[in-house]
N, C-alpha and C positions, 0 to 999 in steps of 0.2 A: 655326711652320708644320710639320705633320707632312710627316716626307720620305715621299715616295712611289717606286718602283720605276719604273725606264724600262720604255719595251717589250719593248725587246730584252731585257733582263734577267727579264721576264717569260713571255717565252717560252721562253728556254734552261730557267728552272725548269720549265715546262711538259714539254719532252723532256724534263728526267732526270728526272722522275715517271714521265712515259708509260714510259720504260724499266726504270726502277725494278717498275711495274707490270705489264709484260710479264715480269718475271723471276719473279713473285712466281707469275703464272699457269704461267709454266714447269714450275717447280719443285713446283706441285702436280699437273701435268699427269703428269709423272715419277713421283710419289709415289703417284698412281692407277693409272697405268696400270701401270708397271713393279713395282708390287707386289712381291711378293719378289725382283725383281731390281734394286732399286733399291740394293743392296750395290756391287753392279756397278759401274751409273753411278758413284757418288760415288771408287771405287777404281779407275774405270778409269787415269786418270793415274797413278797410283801401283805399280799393277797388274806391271805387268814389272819395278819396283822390289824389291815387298816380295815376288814370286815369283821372281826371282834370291838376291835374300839367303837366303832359306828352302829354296834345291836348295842355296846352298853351305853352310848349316848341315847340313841333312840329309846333303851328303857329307863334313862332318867327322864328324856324326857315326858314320856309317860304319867311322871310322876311332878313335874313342874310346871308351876303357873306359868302362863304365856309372858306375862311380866319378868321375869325371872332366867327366861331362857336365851336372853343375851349376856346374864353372867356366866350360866353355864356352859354357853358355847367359847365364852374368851376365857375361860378354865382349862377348859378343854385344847385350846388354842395355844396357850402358854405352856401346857403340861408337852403339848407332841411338837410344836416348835413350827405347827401350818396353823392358817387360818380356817376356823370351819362356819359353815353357813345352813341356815334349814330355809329350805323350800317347801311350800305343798303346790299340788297338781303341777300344773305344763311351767311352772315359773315363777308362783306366787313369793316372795320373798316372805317367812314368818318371824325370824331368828337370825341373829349375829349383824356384823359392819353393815352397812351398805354401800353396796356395789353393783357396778353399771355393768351387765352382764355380758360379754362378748359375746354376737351373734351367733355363732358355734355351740359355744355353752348352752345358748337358750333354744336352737335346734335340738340338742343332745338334749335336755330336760323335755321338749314337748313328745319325744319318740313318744312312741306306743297310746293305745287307746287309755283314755283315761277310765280305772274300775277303781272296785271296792274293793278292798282286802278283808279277808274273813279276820273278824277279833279272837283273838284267844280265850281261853275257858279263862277260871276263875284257879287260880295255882291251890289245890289241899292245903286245910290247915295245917302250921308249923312248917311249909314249904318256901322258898322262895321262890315268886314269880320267873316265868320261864320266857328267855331272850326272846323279841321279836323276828320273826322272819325276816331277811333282806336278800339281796339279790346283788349278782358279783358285781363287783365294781368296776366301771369303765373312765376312758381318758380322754383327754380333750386338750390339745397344747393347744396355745393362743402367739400369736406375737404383738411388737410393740407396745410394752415391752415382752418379751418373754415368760409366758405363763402356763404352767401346769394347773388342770383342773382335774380331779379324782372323784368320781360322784357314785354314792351308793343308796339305791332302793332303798325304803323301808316304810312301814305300813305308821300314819300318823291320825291321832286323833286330836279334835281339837274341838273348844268348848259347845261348838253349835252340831258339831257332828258326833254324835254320837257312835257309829259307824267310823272304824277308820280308812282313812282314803292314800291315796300314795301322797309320799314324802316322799324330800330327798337332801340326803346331808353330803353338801359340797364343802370339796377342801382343795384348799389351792395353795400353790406353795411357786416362785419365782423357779426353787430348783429344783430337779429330780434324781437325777443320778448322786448326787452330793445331801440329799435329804433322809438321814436313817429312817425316816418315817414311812416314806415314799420306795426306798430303796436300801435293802443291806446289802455291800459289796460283800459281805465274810463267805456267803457260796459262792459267787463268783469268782474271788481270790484262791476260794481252797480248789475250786474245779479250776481254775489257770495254776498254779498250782502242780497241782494231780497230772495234767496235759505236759506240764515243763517237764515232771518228775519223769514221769513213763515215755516221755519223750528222749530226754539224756537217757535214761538207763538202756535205751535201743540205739542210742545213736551212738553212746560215749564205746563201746568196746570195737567198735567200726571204727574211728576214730582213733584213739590210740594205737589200734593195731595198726593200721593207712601211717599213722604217725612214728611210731617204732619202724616199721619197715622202711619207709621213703627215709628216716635218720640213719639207718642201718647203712642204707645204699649211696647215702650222703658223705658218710666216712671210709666206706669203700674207695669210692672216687677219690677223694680228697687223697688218700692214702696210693691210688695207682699215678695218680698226678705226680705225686713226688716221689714215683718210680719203686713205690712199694708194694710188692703183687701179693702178696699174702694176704689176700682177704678173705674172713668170714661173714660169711652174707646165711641164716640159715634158711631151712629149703623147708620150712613148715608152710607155706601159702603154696596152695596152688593154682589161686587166681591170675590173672596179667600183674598184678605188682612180684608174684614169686615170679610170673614169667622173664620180666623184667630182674629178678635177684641175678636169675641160674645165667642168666644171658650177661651179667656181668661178672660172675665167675667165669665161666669159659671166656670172655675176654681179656679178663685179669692173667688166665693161667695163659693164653695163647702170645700176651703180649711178654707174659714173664720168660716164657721161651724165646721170643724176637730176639729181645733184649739179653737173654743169658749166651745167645747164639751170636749176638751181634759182638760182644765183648768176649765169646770165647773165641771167633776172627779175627777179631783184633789180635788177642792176644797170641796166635798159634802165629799170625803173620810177622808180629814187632820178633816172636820166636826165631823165626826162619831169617831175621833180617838181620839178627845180631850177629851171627857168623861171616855172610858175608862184607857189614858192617867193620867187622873186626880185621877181617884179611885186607881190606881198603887202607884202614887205618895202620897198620903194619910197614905196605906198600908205600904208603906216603911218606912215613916217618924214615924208610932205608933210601928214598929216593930225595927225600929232603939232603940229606950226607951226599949225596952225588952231585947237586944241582948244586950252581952259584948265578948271581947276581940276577939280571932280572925274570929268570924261572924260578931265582929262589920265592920270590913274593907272589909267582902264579900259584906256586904248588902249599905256600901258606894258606894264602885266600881256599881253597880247596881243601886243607886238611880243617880248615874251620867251618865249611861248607857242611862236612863230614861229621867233625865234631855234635853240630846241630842236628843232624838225624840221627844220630847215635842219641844224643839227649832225648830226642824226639821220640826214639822208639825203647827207649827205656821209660819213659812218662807213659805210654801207650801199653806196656807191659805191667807199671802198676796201676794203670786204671782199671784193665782188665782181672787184674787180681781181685784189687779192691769191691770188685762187682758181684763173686760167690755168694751167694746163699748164704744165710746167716747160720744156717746151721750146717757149715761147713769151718765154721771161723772158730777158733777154743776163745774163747773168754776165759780173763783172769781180774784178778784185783790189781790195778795200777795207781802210784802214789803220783799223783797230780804236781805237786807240787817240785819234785823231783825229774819230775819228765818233764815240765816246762823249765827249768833249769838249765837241763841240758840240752834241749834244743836252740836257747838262747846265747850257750856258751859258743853251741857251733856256728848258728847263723846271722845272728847280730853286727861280727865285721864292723866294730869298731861305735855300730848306731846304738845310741843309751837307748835302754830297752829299759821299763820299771816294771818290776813281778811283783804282784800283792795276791800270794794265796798261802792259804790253812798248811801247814804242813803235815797235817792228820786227814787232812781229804781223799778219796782214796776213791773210782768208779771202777767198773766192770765194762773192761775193754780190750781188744786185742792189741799188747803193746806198740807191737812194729806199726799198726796203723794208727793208733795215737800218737805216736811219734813224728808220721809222714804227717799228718795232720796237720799237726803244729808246726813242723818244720815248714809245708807250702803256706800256710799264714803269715808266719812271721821273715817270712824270705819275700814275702809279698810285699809284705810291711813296707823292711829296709828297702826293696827296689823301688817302689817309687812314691814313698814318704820316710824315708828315710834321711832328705836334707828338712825336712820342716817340723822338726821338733823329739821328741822322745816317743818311744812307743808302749804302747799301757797293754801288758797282761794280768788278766785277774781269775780269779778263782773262787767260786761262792758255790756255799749249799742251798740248796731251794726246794725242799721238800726230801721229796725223794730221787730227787736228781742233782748234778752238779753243775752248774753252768759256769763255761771257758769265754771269756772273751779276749778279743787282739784288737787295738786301736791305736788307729793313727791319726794325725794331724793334714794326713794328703787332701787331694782335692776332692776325692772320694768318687762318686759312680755316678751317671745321670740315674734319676726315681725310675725309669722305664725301665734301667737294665735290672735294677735288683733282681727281682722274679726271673731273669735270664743269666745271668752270672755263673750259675752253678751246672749249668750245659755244658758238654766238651766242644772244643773246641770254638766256644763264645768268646772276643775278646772286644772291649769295647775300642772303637778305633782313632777317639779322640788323644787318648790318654794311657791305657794298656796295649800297646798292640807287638806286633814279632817283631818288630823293631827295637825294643826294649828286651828282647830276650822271652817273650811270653809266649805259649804254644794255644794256651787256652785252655790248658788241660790240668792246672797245677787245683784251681777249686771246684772241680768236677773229679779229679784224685779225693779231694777232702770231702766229700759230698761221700762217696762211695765209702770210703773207709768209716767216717762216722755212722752212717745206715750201718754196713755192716757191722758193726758195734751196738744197734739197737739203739743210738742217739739220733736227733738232729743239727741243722745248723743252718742257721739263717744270718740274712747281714741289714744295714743301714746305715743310712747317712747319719755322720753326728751335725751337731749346731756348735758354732757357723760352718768349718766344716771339717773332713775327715772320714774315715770308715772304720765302720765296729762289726765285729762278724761273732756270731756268738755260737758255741756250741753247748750243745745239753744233752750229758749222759746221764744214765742209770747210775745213783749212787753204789759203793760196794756194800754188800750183806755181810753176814757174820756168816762163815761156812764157806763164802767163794772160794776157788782155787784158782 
């Protein structure tokens, strides 16, 4: 069976899409609008970063021979993990590797008018000299291959200028997003993040509660499915999912009357049937004594006819029993062990029958109908697995319940009927049918009596083959009567 995805799992995928997708629109919204300042954005975190390290570069090098200032730029190079470069005016290369400057690059260096930058005073004795001016830092991607360029303003003097003039310290680095230098993800992570968190915490109690409720109304059904109308569905939403609750309440209660009405017909009819059922049979039996030879075998065929709706409407009178209300039924403590005994004593007819249970086992159950139970099981059994081998009754604890099982060696059910089996009046037509003496009604008796009991019972085919029908009661307490 392909696995499928819960709900809830289906809708968390749903938000990180939806936010996924609001990011995607973000970022082109950025990329529209902010147009050439979209350098900006992406270096704003960075920003006070990579424009602190380039005033303290720019005031070394203030303080450094021209000779000199390609050691300090690959210092500087190795310490931040980019390459940095100094320029003066539109492009002059003074400082670091040499490099063949991408058209772009050398655009973005000639912007603006070339001036002079005012020099600063002379720093008070005992002070240290005070950082040069510079100007924020702008971007430049290149391709083939793939290159970031980061270039920041700053006021340069140099041996014949007295006067400082613009400078510019380029740094370049293949990566950026992936570049601590260029780029620290830890705000961006904590603000995704912060968006996930405040996100769940609005989403998740929507969620569970959509998810508690549709499970709620999940075992409701399950439970009227297999003809059990009691359900609690509670009536705190009063959105369309309560609408949806209350609207399976009233159809649980209305079906449970169908159904308590359908079986209390039956039973009022198979009532009325058995008397004159009885007077039939009377009739026949003083009229058999009268007749000879071949009326005798008309008025047999007929009292056997008879026979069979008398059976018929006494099966129909304990189905309708077996159908009450559970809190019509007394519950008591029954020895397991002892009740499948004697049912075997009486029905088995000669078929080896093997019994494997706890003699201390002991459920809460209405005797007479554990009893029918067991008896239309294993009367099952022997009719028609009865020539092909022994039949297994067992008995085990399984928590807090006991589970009965009855198995045979027959040819056992087609997989389709399983799930139908336990209908009145179902009988499969290969292998069970009236012609075998079956009405349809003997495991839809057992169905009713176990419910009523507060058990269930299901069946299956064994390997290779056979049928195994299993019941599972509430084991007995201490205190039951």
């Amino acid at each position: 069976m392909k696995r499928r995805l819960s709900l809830s799992t289906k809708i968390l995928l749903l938000l990180l899409l939806n936010l996924t997708l609001l990011a995607i629109v973000f970022a082109i919204f950025v990329r529209v609008q902010l147009r050439l300042e979209l350098e900006s954005f992406l270096l704003a975190p960075a920003r006070e970063r990579i424009t602190s390290v380039s005033r303290l570069l720019a005031l070394e090098l203030e303080d450094t021979e021209e000779s000199k200032r390609n050691e300090l730029l690959a210092r500087y190079s190795a310490a931040h993990g980019v390459t940095f470069y100094l320029f003066r005016g539109e492009g002059e290369q003074v400082a670091g590797p040499d490099v063949n400057l991408p058209e772009e690059v050398r655009e973005r260096l000639r912007r603006g008018r070339f001036r002079h930058l005012p020099s600063l005073p002379p720093p008070p004795a005992g002070e240290e000299a005070a950082l040069p001016p510079s100007s924020p830092p702008f971007l430049v991607v290149t391709g083939n291959p793939d290159m970031y360029w980061v270039g920041v303003r700053i006021p340069l003097r140099g041996p014949t200028s007295p006067e400082p003039v613009r400078g510019t310290i380029l740094i370049s680095s293949p990566r950026l997003l992936t570049n601590p230098f260029f780029f620290d993800p830890k705000p961006w992570l904590g603000a995704t993040a912060a968006v996930l968190l405040i996100s769940f915490l609005c989403w998740l109690p929507l969620i569970r509660g959509i998810k508690r409720s549709i499970e709620q109304m999940k075992q409701a059904a399950e439970r009227i499915a297999e003809g059990r109308f009691d359900v609690r569905i509670p009536a705190s939403r009063g959105d369309e999912i309560g609408q949806l609750g209350s609207a399976i309440r009233r159809m649980a209660a209305r079906l449970e009357g169908f159904v308590q009405g359908q079986k209390r017909f039956l039973g009022d009819i198979a009532h009325e049937l058995c008397s004159p059922l009885a007077r039939m049979q009377l009739a026949l039996a003083i009229l058999e004594r009268k007749v000879q030879g071949s009326q005798a075998s008309s008025i047999a065929d007929l009292r056997e006819e008879v026979a069979d709706m008398s059976s018929l409407v006494n099966e129909l009178l304990s189905f309708s029993k077996a159908g009450m209300k559970t809190a019509e039924v007394r519950l008591s403590n029954v020895n397991v062990a002892g009740a499948i005994q004697r049912v075997v004593d009486r029905e088995a007819n000669g078929t080896p029958v093997h019994v494997e249970a706890d003699p201390r086992l002991e459920v809460t159950a209405e005797p007479d109908y554990l009893h029918r139970s067991l008896s239309n099981l294993i009367r099952n059994a022997v009719r028609y697995a009865g020539q092909e081998g022994k039949i297994e009754v067992s008995a085990n604890s399984a928590g807090k319940d006991v589970v009965i099982k009855v198995a045979d060696n027959g040819p056992g059910i087609p997989d389709e009927a399983l799930e139908q089996i336990f209908a009145p009046f179902y009988r499969v037509e290969d292998s069970r049918d009236r012609r075998t003496g079956g009405t349809g009604l003997g495991l839809a008796i057992v169905k009713s009596c176990v419910e009523a009991c507060q058990g269930t019972v299901s069946c299956r085919n064994r390997i290779p083959t056979g049928l195994e029908v299993e019941i599972r009661l509430p084991a007995a307490t201490h205190g039951n009567t």
